[in-house]
C-alpha positions, 0 to 999 in steps of 0.5 A: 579707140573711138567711143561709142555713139550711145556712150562710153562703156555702152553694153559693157554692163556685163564686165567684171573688172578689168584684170589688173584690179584686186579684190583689195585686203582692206578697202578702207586702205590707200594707195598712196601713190595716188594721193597727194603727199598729206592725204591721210585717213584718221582715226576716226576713218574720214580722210584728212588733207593737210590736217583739214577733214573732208568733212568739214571741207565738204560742208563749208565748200559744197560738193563736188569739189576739187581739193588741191594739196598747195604744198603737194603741188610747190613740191612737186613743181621743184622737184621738176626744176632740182632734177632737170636743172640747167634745163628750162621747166615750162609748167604746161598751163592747159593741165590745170590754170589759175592765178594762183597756180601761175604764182606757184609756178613762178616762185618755185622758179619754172616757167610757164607754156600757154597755149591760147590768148586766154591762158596768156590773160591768167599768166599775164594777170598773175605777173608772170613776165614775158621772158618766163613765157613760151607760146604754143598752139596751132592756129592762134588769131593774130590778135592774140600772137599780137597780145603775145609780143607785146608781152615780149613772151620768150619764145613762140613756137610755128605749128604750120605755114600760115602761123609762120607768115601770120607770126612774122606779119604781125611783128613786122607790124610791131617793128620786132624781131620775134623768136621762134621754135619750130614745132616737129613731127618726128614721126615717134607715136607714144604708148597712150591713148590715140586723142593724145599721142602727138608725133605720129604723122596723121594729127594736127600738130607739128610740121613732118620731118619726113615729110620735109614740111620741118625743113620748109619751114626753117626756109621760110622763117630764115627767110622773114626778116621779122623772125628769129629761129631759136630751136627745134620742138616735139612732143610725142604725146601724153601719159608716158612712163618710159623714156624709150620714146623720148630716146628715138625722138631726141635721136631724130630732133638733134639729127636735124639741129646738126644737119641745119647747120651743115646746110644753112650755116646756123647754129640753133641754140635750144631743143625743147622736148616737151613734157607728157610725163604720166601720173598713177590714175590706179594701182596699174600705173607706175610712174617714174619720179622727176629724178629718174626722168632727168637722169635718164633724158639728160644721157640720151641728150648727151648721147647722141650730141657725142655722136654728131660732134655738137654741143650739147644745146640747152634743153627744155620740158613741158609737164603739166599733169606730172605737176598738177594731177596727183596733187588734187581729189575730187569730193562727192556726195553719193546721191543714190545706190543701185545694184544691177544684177549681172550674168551669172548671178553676178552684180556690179553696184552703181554709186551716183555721185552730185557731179560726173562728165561736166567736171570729169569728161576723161573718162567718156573721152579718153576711156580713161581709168580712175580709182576712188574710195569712201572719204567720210568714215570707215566701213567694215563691209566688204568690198563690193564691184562698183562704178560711180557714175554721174548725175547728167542724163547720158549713159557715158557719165561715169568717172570711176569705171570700176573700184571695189566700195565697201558694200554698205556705201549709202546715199549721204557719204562722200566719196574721194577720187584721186588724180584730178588735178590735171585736164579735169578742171580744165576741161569741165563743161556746163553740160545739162547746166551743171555749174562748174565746182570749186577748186579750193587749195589747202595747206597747213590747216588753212582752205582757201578757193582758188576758182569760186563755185559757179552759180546758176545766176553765172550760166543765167548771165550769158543767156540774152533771152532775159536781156530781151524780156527785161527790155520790152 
């Protein structure tokens, strides 16, 4: 799926709705599959979080906003944990990461998976110690892989080659001998959007199992005296509501474990099978919950190690927006409404809200689907099509595709978009100079921020242009 070069849904105007959406009975009503667990409409028809109206929040904060439900997040992070224990659950940072988070994480008993020196930086500065620590990614500088063990992280997971001689390079310089995981590309392509299914064999990630490039790699780790093979890695991509992928995956990892030690003599303690578990973004999603997910991982594990005679060896997991996403919405503030007429007499109503792209590039980058509704009161008109829309100067910053709004919907309400915990924040950019919003954590009656809004002073700061001026 390749977006347009003018923008994503470029000449689409014409669309009516996606089949799976419904003129919906009440369009005051939510879908609580899509909201965090203490997100509630009052009486009086403003939205409520955790006691607190999004009102309130709206003038004390500012808009746009991320609100994050605290409580909603520790749940659902120990849900993962209760479900799949013994296995080891790794909080996948890059879906939303802040000291905060990191805290939560570690006090709900998961670990954390980073994937960059800057990641590394956040844990480190929470206090999550090393052994909770697994490091990923696929061209990591020697500087931060040298960060990494001086840290005496847990685990570090080898994308490539020159990442397996740059690892063991740099802890021979350290005098160490640093546990490694092989990360595999077993060649399983998950049902999702092609920028993130990642077990297929033409992207950047992993090392082929067909190809032999997995087993070269355990050569030449085997044969560095500075690392220490652990286990064996995959992931097979995002946003996934099935395990059938999963089964053909694990099939293939532990069928590699068991030949290793046929040829090599070795036994390899760990699998970790990554994470990817999908979250509902609109009424067409269903996801499955931690339970169901760990019961059904845990008798393919068990499966196919009965088959190859092995024991079963200990399993981790990666989720990160299964955690992370359903627990935060994002607050606008509708700027203006526009009506386009449409073929056939038909309309479609443009709501733009005070954010867009910069704090949610999903939509132009992955086409992906949200769903959104009226935050600050209650309406009694009916349900009109509508696409919210963002305040940058590209036909592509649209963060609602498609949602029925209530027809009276004006400048000045707010509006509520569900599902934003995970890869919005994290991904947020100052494009048109647009400063980054807040992500402000609330439970009990209390808000708290978390991550401060961004300033125009913070953007100025990094422009030396004024370091030139105040210096002639």
């Amino acid at each position: 799926m390749r977006a347009h070069e003018a923008g994503a849904l470029h000449g689409q105007a014409g669309d009516h709705g996606p089949a799976w959406l419904r003129v919906p009975d009440d369009v005051n009503a939510l879908v609580p599959v899509l909201w965090s667990e203490h997100v509630a409409r009052a009486e009086d028809g403003a939205l409520r979080v955790a006691g607190l109206d999004v009102r309130e929040l709206a003038q004390e904060f500012g808009t746009p906003a991320y609100i994050l439900d605290e409580a909603d997040f520790r749940n659902r992070a120990r849900a993962f944990r209760e479900a799949f224990a013994p296995a080891t659950v790794y909080y996948a940072a890059k879906a939303f990461f802040s000291v905060a988070v990191a805290r939560w994480v570690l006090e709900e008993g998961l670990s954390v998976d980073v994937s960059t020196g800057g990641e590394l930086a956040v844990a480190l500065a929470a206090g999550v110690p090393g052994e909770r620590l697994v490091f990923h990614g696929n061209n990591r500088s020697a500087a931060e892989l040298g960060r990494a063990m001086d840290a005496n992280v847990a685990r570090i997971v080898v994308d490539s080659y020159d990442e397996i001689e740059r690892v063991a390079r740099v802890a021979a310089e350290r005098g160490i001998r640093q546990r490694v995981i092989v990360r595999v590309t077993v060649g399983v392509e998950a049902h999702t959007h092609e920028f993130i299914a990642t077990a297929h064999e033409d992207q950047k990630f992993g090392l082929s199992l067909a190809g032999g490039a997995a087993d070269e790699a355990v050569r030449r780790i085997l044969a560095a005296p500075s690392l220490e093979l652990v286990g064996l890695h995959s992931h097979i991509g995002s946003q996934i509501f099935d395990t059938a992928g999963f089964e053909i995956a694990t099939r293939r990892l532990l069928g590699m474990l068991h030949r290793l030690r046929g040829e090599h003599g070795i036994e390899l303690p760990e699998v970790d099978l990554g994470g990817g578990f999908g979250i509902a973004y609109t009424t067409q999603d269903d996801p499955q919950p931690p339970r169901v997910l760990a019961e059904s991982m845990r008798a393919i594990v068990e499966r196919e190690c009965a088959a190859l005679g092995m024991d079963v060896p200990h399993v981790s997991i990666e989720p990160g927006r299964a955690i992370a996403g359903p627990t935060t919405f994002t607050l606008y503030e509708v700027g203006t409404v526009k009506d386009v007429a449409l073929d056939g007499g038909r309309r479609r109503t443009y709501v733009a809200v005070d954010g867009g792209m910069s704090d949610n590039i999903r939509t132009a980058l992955y086409d992906a689907s949200y769903s959104a509704t009226l935050a600050s009161r209650r309406s009694d008109a009916g349900p009109v099509l509508s696409r919210v829309v963002g305040k940058h100067c590209e036909s592509g910053d649209v963060v609602v595709k498609d949602e029925f709004l209530p027809a009276d919907v004006a400048p000045g309400d707010l509006v509520a978009v569900p599902g934003t915990g995970a890869y919005c924040r994290s991904m947020a950019s100052n494009y048109n100079h647009v400063p980054r919003p807040p992500v402000v954590a609330v439970r009990d009656g209390a808000a708290r921020v978390l991550l401060r809004r961004e300033t125009e002073q913070d953007l100025l700061r990094l422009d030396t242009g004024l370091d030139v001026e105040e210096g002639a």
